[in-house]
C-alpha positions, 0 to 999 in steps of 0.5 A, spaced: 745 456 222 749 453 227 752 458 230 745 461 231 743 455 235 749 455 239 747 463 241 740 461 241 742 455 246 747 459 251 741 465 252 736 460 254 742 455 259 743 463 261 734 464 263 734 457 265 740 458 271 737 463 277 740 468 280 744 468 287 740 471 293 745 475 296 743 478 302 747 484 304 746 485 310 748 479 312 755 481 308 755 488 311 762 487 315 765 484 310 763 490 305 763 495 309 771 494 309 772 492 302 768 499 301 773 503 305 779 500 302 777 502 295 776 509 298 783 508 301 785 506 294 782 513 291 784 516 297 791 514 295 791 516 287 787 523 288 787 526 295 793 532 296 799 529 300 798 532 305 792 530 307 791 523 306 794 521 313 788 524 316 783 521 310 787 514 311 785 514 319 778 516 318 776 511 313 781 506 316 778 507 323 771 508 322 771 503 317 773 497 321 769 500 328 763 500 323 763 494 321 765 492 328 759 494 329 755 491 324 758 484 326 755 485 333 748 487 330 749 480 326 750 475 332 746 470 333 745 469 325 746 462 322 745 463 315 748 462 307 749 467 301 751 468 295 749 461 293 752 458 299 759 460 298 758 464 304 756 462 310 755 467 317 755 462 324 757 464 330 765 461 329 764 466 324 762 471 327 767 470 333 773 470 328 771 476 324 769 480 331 777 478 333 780 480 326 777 487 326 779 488 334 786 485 332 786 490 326 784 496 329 789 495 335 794 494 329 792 500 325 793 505 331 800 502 332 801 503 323 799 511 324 804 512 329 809 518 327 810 520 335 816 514 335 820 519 330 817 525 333 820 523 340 827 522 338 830 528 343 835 522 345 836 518 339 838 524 336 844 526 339 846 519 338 846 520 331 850 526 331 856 523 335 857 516 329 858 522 324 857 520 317 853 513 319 847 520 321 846 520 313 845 513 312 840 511 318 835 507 315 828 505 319 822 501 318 816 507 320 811 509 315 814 517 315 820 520 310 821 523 317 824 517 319 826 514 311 833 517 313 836 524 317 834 530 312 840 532 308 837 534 302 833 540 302 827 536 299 828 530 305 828 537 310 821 539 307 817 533 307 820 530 315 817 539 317 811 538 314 809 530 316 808 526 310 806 520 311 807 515 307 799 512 306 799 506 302 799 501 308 792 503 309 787 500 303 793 495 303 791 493 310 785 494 309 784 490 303 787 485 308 782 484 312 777 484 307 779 477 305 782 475 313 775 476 314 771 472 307 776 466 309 773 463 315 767 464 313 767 461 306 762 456 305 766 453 298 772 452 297 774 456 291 771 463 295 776 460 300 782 460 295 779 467 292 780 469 300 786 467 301 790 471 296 785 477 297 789 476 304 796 474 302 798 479 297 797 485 301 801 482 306 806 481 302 807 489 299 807 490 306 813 486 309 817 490 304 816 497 306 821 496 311 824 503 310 831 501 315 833 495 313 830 496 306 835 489 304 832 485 310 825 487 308 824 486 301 828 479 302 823 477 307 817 480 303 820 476 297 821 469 301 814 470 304 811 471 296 815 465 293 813 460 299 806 464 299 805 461 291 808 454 292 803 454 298 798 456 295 799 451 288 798 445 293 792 448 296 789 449 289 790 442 286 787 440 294 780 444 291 781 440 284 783 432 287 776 434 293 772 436 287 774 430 283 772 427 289 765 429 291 763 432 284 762 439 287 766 445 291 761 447 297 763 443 304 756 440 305 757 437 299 763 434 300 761 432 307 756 428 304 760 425 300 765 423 305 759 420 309 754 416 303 761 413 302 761 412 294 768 417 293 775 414 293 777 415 300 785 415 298 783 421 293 779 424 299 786 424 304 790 426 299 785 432 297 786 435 304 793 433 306 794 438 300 789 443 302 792 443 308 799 444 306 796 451 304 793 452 311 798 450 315 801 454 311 799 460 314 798 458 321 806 458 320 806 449 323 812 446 322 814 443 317 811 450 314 814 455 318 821 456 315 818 463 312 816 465 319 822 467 323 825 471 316 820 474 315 817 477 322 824 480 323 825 482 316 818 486 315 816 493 319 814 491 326 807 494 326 806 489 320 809 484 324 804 485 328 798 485 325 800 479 321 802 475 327 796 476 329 790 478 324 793 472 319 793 467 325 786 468 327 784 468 320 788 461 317 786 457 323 778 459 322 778 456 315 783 450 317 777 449 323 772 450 318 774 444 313 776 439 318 769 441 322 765 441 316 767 438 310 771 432 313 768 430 321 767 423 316 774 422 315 777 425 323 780 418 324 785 419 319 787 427 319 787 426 327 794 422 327 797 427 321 795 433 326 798 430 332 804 429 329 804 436 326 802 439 333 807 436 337 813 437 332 810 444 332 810 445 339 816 443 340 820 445 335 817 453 336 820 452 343 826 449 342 829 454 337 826 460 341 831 459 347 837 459 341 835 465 339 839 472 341 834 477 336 827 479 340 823 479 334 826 472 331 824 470 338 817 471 338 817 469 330 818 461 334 815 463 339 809 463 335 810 458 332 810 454 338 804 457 340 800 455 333 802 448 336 798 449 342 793 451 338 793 445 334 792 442 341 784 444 341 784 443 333 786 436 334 781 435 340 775 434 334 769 436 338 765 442 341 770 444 346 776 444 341 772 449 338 770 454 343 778 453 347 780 455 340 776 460 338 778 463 345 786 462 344 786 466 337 783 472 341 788 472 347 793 470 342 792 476 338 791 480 343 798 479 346 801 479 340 799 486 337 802 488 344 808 486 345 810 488 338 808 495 341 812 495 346 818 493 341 817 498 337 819 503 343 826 502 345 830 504 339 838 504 337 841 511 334 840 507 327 833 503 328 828 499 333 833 495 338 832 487 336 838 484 339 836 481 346 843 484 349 841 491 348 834 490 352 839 488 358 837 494 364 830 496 361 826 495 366 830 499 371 830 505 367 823 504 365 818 500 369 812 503 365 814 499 359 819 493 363 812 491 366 808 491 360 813 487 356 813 482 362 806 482 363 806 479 355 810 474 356 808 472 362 801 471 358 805 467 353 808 463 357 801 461 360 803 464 368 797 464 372 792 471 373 793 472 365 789 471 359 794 466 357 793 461 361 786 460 361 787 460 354 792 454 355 788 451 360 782 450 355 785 448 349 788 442 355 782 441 357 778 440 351 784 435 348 784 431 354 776 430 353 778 429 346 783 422 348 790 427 346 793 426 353 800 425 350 799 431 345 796 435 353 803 431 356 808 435 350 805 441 350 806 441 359 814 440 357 813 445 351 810 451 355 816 450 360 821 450 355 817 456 352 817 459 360 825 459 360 826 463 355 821 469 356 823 469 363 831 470 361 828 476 357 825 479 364 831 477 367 835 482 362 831 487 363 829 488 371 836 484 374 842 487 369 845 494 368 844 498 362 849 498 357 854 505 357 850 506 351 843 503 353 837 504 348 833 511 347 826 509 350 822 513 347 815 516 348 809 514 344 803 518 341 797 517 343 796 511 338 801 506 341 799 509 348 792 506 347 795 500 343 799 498 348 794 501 354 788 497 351 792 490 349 795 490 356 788 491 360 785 486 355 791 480 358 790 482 363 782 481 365 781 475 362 786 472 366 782 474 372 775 474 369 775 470 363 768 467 364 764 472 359 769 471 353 769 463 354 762 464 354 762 467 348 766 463 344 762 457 348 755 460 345 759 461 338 763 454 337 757 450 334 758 450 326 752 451 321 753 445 316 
């Protein structure tokens, strides 16, 4: 009889709880990529070898450029779904716009197979080291590049293109949870979109295919401290839930303002939810990973990581701090003031010691997570708009620039180390120019979309009383300036080595990649108005 009742008890709590409203058109985006890449993934298991390249790309691009689309046709909504575990409101929106843009842009420079198709130059480098030639490792996604064909089976897969495909649904599904991140409305949704996002981006940091030992060294350096991130995020969402009783932000919000929780379990909640945020943005003194594993991971992964990650982890930090806790900015306000300082300085600094290019842009994104901070700190509406802009512009420049890295090339690989670049603006204007117009960018020079990005997220400190915090990110951004302007310096005034580099030409992809990011820079440092608008009619969360 018992264990009648007990059945009879648990269907009647099952008809006594009521179904989530979902609203599908408001998830459309966000369904539209995780739909695409589950077809990926199908794609990937079924499809013939030598079609899944262009199946990859037409699902990859049409999917993303579809639901690019669907978040236009969603601006202006201010909603929750899924019984308020989702929440789509402007800040939302302008980060999942950004997300898919950066991603699409990191797509394209992921399908190029014209680098290795162009190696006219680099061959005849790797004819004159001998036997080295049947060694020669890459990071490119093709069997062309994997090694020089010695085998017959080598030969007959570099001939016929295959590419190597299953980057395309693990980025995809990438994006699927950078895209649910900013816009989780609890915190368990946010913890499930977090590891959506993380795991596929630790499979990609290791298919380096050149440097396989560095890339599986970096891909396990980043899981390992992606884990104990993650631990210190989830026992956050446990002490917050003992604190407020529920998951939900607005709950938590509540709590926080009625006043009847714990105040000190409340600060060691966040303090540890942001452990794994901070985290992701790459802040000292959680940026350990950062350096190691952008060198070590594929350029193009890099890229997109860089990039699309930032913009991700930076809308859930500004969601939890704006929406959950508003009560408690008195106490995280100083905590993130030492963070952002610490970062800043620490990115820029160890940035001028640096002789690899891509180690070089690891720390000089870190110092740029710090003036990022700058506009987080600043707690008001105007932080909010200044940040959501600086993601863009950074994300922007930073798929561009690694688009550029990708194209100066030793007989063995990419050349990272800074002295192979001396002279490459001489022998190639084209790409001496665009590499210089993103680190112009970077270093916050004028007529560039970098600078007004700086310049708001300043503005918005200041109005929000950080004018030490503005006074540090002035010294660092000068510090930053020196080492970007000696990389201009080896490239435009100083003769190529005897064995200089291959510049090689792109396909169409990364022409475009480099094209569009490089226009982009450029005129919101000219005419940054509209997207300053944008962010501004977006900035406002819904609580």
């Amino acid at each position: 009889m018992r264990s009648f009742d007990s059945v009879d008890s648990t269907v009647v709590l099952a008809q006594s709880l009521p179904a989530p409203a979902i609203d599908y058109g408001v998830l459309s985006p966000m369904l539209i990529v995780f739909g695409v890449a589950v077809a990926g993934v199908i794609v990937e298991a079924f499809a013939p070898t030598r079609g899944r390249y262009a199946s990859h790309l037409v699902l990859a691009f049409g999917g993303l450029i579809a639901a690019l689309v669907a978040v236009v046709l969603l601006a202006g909504t201010e909603t929750t779904t899924v019984a308020g575990a989702v929440v789509v409101d402007g800040p939302a929106l302008f980060l999942q716009g950004a997300i898919l843009i950066v991603s699409i842009l990191a797509v394209a420079l992921v399908a190029e197979r014209g680098v290795e198709g162009a190696r006219a130059t680099v061959d005849a480098a790797i004819a004159s080291v001998g036997a080295r030639s049947t060694r020669t490792r890459t990071d490119a996604f093709t069997p062309q590049a994997a090694s020089v064909p010695g085998s017959a089976a080598e030969r007959e897969a570099a001939q016929a293109g295959i590419a190597r495909t299953e980057v395309f649904p693990l980025m995809l599904f990438a994006v699927g949870g950078m895209m649910l991140f900013p816009a989780s409305d609890d915190l368990l949704t946010m913890f499930i979109s977090l590891e959506v996002l993380s795991l596929p981006l630790y499979l990609l940091c290791g298919l380096s295919r050149r440097r396989r030992l560095l890339s599986q060294e970096a891909a396990l350096k980043y899981f390992l401290l992606g884990a104990f991130s993650s631990a210190f995020f989830l026992y956050g969402v446990a002490l917050l839930y003992g604190y407020s009783g529920t998951i939900t932000l607005a709950g938590i919000a509540d709590t926080v303002a009625s006043g009847t929780g714990s105040d000190t379990t409340a600060l060691i909640g966040v303090g540890l939810l942001s452990v794994g945020l901070l985290f992701k943005i790459g802040a000292v003194p959680f940026h350990s990973w950062t350096p190691d594993v952008y060198q070590g991971a594929p350029t193009a992964v890099t890229a997109f990581m860089a990039a699309a990650t930032k913009i991700a982890a930076f809308g859930a930090l500004l969601r939890v701090l704006y929406v959950a806790v508003p009560g408690l900015s008195a106490e995280w306000r100083p905590i993130l003031w030492a963070v952002a300082i610490a970062t800043m300085l620490v990115g820029a600094v160890l940035a001028v010691t640096q002789t690899d290019v891509k180690r070089m842009l690891a720390y000089s994104a870190i110092s740029h997570t710090g003036f990022v901070l700058t506009g987080v700190v600043a707690a008001n509406e105007q932080g909010i708009s200044s940040t959501l802009f600086y993601l863009f512009v950074y994300g922007i420049g930073t798929v561009g620039v690694f688009a550029v890295v990708t194209l100066v090339r030793d007989p063995d690989g990419e050349a990272w180390d800074l002295s192979r670049w001396e002279g490459a603006g001489r022998r190639s204007p084209m790409l001496g120019g665009v590499f210089a117009l993103f680190l112009l960018s970077m270093a916050g020079i004028p007529l560039t979309g970098g600078f007004i990005a700086k310049l708001s997220v300043f503005s918005a400190a200041i109005s929000g009383g950080a004018v030490p915090l503005v006074i540090v990110g002035v010294v660092a951004s000068a510090i930053a300036a020196y080492f970007y302007v000696r990389v201009i310096v080896l490239m435009f005034f100083h003769d190529p080595p005897a064995d200089a580099p291959a510049i090689v030409m792109p396909s169409v992809l990364t022409t475009v990649t480099i094209a569009v990011t490089a226009v982009i820079t450029l005129a919101l440092g000219i005419l940054p108005q509209p997207l300053l608008d944008l962010a501004g009619q977006a900035a406002p969360f819904l609580s």
